[in-house]
N, C-alpha and C positions, 0 to 999 in steps of 0.2 A: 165552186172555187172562189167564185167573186166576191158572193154572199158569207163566204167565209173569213174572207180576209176582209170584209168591211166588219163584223161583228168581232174579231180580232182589234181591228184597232180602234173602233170604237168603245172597246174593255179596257185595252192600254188607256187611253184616253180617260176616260171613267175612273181608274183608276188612279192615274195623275192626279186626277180635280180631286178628287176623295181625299186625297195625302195631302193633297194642299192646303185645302178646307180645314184639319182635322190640326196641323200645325198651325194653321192663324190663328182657331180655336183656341189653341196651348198656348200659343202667345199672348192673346189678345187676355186671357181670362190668367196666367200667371204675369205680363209684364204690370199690373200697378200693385201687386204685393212689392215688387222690386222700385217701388219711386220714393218712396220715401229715403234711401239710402243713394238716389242718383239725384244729384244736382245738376239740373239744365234748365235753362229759361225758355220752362213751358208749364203751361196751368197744370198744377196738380204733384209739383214735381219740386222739391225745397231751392229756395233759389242759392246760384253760386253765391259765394260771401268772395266780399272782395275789403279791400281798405284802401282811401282814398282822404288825400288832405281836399280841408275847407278853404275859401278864400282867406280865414281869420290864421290858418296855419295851422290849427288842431287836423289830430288824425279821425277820420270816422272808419266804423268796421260795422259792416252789417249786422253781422251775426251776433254785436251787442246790445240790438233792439229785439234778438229774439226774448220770448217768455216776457215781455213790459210791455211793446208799442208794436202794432200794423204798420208798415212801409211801404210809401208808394213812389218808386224810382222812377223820375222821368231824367230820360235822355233829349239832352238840348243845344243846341247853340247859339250865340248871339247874332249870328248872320242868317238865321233861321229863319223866315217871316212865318210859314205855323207856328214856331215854339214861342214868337212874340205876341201870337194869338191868343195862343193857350194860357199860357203862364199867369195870367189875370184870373183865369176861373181858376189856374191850381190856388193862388194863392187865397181866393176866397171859402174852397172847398177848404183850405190848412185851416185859415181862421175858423169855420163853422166846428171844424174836428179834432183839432188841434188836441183840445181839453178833456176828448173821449179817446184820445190814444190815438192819431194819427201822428205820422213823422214825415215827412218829405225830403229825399234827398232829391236836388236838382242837378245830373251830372253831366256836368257843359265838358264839349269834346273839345272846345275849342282848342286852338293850337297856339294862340296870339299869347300878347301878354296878359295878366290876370285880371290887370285895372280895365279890359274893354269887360270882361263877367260881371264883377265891382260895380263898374258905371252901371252896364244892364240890369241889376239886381236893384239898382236906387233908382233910376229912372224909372222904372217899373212899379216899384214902392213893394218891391218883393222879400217875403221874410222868415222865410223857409231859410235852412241851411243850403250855400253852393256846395258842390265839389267839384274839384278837379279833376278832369281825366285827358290829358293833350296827348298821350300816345296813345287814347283811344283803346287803352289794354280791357278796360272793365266793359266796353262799348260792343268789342270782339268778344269777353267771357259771356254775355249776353246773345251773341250769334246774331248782331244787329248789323242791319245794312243802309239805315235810313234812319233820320228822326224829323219829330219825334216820335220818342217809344217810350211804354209807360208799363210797369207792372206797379199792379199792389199785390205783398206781401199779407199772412195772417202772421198773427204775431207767435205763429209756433214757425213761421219761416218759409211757408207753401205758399206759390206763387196762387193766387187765386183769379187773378185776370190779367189779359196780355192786350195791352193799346196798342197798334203799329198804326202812326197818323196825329192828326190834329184831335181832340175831343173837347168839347165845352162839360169842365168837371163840374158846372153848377147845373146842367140839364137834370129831367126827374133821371135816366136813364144811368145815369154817372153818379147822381146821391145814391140809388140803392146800390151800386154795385160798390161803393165806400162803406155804407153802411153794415152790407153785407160783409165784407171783410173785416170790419170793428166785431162782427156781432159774432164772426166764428172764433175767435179768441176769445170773447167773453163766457162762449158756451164751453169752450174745451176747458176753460180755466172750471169753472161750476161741475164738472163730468170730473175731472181729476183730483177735487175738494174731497 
């Protein structure tokens, strides 16, 4: 009788884990046919498009560097002391790439007025485009809770790497993974010719 009922629910059991196994299986092997048409800020997965003005007052829209130029979105602000760290090696990684098709939007969450971004972007000798984001809407479509944060975009719109933190983008570590992101646009452009 004991022996019964332990080989009893040791089958139930067995059974559970099988079912479970066999649906993560299905999920795990059909959810990335499904990511090219879901937009979330995560590698692999087309980033949300959003639009946001510049400090000059122009509008910017992500989605109009797809198919031309890679994008590499850092989230920033000028009370930040990592984003005052970093911003130096973005702006030298923009100059080394700038001319192979990088773009950098820099989107400061600040909340202040626009002249403290302004001031930060000349102090800094920074020359990447700012944008704007003070209610933090595009900082939220991103599922961010900290900066800085960094994605770079390929230039078909797929997030290819997620920064959460400070990063030195002139390290070897940070040029290939720039490069790498230049280079899958240029291969997909060549595949689709």
């Amino acid at each position: 009788g004991e022996r019964l009922l332990m080989v009893h629910l040791y089958s139930r059991w067995f059974s559970r884990f099988l079912l479970l196994a066999i649906g993560l299986s299905v999920w795990v092997v059909a959810a990335p046919q499904a990511w090219p048409k879901d937009p979330r800020p995560e590698v692999g997965h087309p980033a949300p498009d959003f639009t946001l003005p510049t400090l000059a007052g122009k509008t910017v829209r992500l989605s109009e560097f797809q198919g031309k130029k890679a994008v590499f979105i850092n989230f920033w602000a000028t009370w930040c002391a990592p984003c005052r760290l970093e911003m130096p090696t973005m702006e030298k990684a923009y100059q080394k790439y700038k001319a192979k098709g990088l773009e950098i939007l820099a989107v400061s969450v600040d909340a202040g007025p626009k002249s403290a971004v302004k001031n930060f972007m000349e102090e800094l000798g920074l020359t990447f485009p700012a944008l704007l984001d003070p209610d933090m809407k595009v900082f939220h479509l991103y599922r961010l809770f900290a900066i800085p944060a960094s994605f770079l975009i390929d230039k078909q719109g797929i997030i290819r790497f997620k920064e959460l933190g400070y990063r030195d983008w002139t390290d070897k570590e940070s040029t290939k993974m720039l490069e790498q992101v230049l280079l899958v646009g240029v291969l997909a452009h060549h595949f689709e010719a």
